[in-house]
N, C-alpha and C positions, 0 to 999 in steps of 0.2 A: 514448391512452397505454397502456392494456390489452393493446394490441397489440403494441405495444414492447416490454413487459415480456415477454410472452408467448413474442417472440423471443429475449429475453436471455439468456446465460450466468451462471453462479452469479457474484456480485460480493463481492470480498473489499478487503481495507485492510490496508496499513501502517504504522506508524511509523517511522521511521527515523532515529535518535537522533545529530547530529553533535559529539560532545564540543569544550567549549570553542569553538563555533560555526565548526567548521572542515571545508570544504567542498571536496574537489575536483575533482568532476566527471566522479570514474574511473566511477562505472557511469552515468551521464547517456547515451552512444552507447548503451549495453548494453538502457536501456531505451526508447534509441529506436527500436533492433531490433524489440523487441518488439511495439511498436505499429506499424511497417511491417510485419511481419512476420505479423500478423494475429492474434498470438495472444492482447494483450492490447488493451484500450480503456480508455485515461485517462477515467474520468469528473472526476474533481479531485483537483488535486495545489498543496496549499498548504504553505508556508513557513515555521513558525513560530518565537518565540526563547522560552524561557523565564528570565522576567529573575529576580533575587535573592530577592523578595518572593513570589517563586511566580507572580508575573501571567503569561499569553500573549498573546505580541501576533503577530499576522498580519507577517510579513515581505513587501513588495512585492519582485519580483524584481529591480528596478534597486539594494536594499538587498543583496542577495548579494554581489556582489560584480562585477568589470571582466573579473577570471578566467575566469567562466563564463558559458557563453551559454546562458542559457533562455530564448531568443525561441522555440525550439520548440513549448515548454511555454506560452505566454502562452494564456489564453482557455479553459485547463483548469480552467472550474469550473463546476459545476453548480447552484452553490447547496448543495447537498446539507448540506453542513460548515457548523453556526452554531456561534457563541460557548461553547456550552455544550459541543459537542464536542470546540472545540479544548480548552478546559480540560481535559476529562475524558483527552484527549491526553496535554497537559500534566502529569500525576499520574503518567504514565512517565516522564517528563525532570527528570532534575538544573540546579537553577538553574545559571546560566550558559551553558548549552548550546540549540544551534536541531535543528529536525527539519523530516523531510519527512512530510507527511502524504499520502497514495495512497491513492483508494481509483480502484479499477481493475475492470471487466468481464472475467471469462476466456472471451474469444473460444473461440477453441480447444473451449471445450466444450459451446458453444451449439446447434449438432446434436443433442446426445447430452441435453440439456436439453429441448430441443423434444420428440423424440420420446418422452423420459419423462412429462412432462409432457401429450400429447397419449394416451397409453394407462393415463392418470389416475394416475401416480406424483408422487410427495411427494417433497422432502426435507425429513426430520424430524431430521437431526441434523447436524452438520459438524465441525471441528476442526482440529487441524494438530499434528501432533508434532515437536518443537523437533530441532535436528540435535545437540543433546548427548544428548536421550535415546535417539534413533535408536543412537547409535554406543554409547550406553552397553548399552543393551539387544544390539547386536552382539558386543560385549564378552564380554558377560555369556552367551550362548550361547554364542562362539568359546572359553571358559573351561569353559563348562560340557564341550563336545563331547568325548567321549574321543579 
């Protein structure tokens, strides 16, 4: 498994909040792209609903719905995601509402990871900047600029 690891790409996660557990399907092609398309890898992509009392319950994909086809998606799971993390999930979601939970490999960068990795670099930090503060901070120069 060391070795595995060793070939990996940096691996990140999403949430993805669907209010009022309303689902349909517009980026499902989009991210099937992605995994054709080499640049991502589904490690697990699980379903959840957060019901009134706060609880998370795992959503089977026959529970989604007739609408959507995620026989793609079936067998996208590694185990990785226990109980404890869907909850901690869940603490982003407004009762009543379901989410996807992704957590995904960035292919695409697994090159540039090896060879850092192999000329004994680190990553010691990461992050992500949200697209309001991106545009806000855009702004906020495009304002400044005489």
């Amino acid at each position: 498994m060391n070795q595995d690891i060793e070939e990996m790409g940096p691996v990140d996660y999403l949430i993805i909040e669907f209010p009022g557990n309303r689902m349909t399907g517009e980026g499902l092609p989009l991210l099937v792209d992605l995994v054709e398309g080499g640049v991502i890898r589904i490690i697990d992509l699980v379903f959840v609903r957060k019901d009134a009392d706060g609880s998370v319950d795992v959503l089977e994909l026959r529970e989604i719905g007739d609408e959507l086809d995620l026989t793609v998606f079936e067998g996208a799971s590694s185990g990785l995601l226990d109980q404890s993390d869907l909850d901690d999930a869940g603490t982003a979601l407004e009762p009543g509402n379901s989410a996807a939970i992704l957590v995904y490999e960035n292919v695409w960068a697994a090159p540039l990871a090896r060879a850092l990795r192999r000329s004994g670099a680190q990553l010691v930090a990461s992050g992500r900047i949200s697209v309001d503060a991106l545009l806000a901070s855009l702004d906020a120069t495009e304002t400044a600029t005489p």
